[in-house]
Structures are given as C-alpha cells and as structure tokens.
C-alpha positions as CSV (number, residue, x, y, z in Angstrom):
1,X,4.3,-2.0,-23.9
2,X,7.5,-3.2,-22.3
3,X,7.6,-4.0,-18.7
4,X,9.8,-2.2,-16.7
5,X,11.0,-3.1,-13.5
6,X,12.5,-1.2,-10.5
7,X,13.8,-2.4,-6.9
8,X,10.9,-3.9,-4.6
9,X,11.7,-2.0,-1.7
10,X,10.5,0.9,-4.0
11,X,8.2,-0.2,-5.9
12,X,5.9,-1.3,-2.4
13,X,6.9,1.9,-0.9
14,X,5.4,3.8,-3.6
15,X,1.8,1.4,-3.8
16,X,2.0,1.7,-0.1
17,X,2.2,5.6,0.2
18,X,-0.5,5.9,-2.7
19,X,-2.6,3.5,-0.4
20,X,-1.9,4.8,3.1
21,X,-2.9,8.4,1.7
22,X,-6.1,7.1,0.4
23,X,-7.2,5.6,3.6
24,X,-6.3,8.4,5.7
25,X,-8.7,10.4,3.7
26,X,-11.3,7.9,3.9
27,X,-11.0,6.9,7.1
28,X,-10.0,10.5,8.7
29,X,-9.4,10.6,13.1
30,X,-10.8,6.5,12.5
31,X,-7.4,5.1,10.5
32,X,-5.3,4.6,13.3
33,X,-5.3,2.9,16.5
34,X,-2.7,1.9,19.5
35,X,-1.6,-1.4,19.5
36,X,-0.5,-1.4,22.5
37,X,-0.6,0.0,26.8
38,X,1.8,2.5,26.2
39,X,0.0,4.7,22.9
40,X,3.4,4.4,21.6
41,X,2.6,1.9,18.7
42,X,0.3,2.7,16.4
43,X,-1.4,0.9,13.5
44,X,-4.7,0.8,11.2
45,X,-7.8,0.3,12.8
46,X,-9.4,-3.3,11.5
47,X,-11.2,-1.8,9.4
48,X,-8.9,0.8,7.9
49,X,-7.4,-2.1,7.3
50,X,-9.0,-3.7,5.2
51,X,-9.6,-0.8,2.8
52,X,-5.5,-0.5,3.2
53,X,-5.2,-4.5,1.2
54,X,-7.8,-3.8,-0.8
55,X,-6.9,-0.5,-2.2
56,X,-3.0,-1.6,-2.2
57,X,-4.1,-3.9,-4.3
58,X,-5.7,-2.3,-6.9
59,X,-2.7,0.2,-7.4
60,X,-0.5,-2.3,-7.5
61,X,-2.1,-4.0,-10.4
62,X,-3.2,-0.9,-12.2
63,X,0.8,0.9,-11.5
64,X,1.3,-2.7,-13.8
65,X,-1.4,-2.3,-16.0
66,X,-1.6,0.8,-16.9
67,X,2.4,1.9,-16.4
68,X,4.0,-1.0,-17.1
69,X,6.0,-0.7,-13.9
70,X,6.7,-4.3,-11.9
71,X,8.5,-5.0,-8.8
72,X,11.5,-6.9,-9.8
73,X,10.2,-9.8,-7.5
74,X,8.2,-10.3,-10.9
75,X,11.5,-11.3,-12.2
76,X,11.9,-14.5,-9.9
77,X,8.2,-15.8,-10.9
C-alpha cells in the first residue's frame, strides 16, 4: 500500500479528536479538571491523561497501519 501523507496540523487534529472522544467516554464528569484559581482553564485530569497519550497513540499508529495515512512530518525523518 502506498503511504499517503497530509498536513500535520491535520493529521494530529484528527488522532487527537478520535482520542479526546474516547476519553470523554471513559472517563465521563472525571476527564477534566481546572488548572487554575479562576475555573477558567481547563485540562484532563492526570489520569484522563494518561489514557489520552496512550490511546493517541495507538490511533496514530493504526490511522498508519491500517490507512496508510502519515503526517507529513514522516517526510522529514
């Protein structure tokens, strides 16, 4: 199969909505936390996390795998 390649910037943004979504179900009312005094900056919960790398990871390499579909960083390697 022949790689193809698309901008970065869209390639992460499509692992990292496929990954995001999966950790919200997972993690429900426990994803997110503030990150700060004010509650206006918000961010996974350590543990949420976690699951986040872990699960962007394993989109990201089956998205290659399986699609064929690099970020066009791979093109720099």
């Amino acid at each position: 199969m022949s790689k193809i390649y698309i901008e970065n910037s869209r390639f992460m943004e499509f692992i990292d909505e496929l990954a995001t979504q999966i950790t919200k179900m997972n993690y429900g009312a426990e994803t997110f936390e503030s990150k700060d005094s004010t509650d206006t900056t918000f961010g996974f919960t350590d543990e949420a996390q976690d699951f986040y790398n872990e699960v962007y990871d394993e989109y990201e390499t089956l998205t290659n795998n399986l699609l064929g579909v690099y970020s066009n960083n791979e093109l720099n390697k």
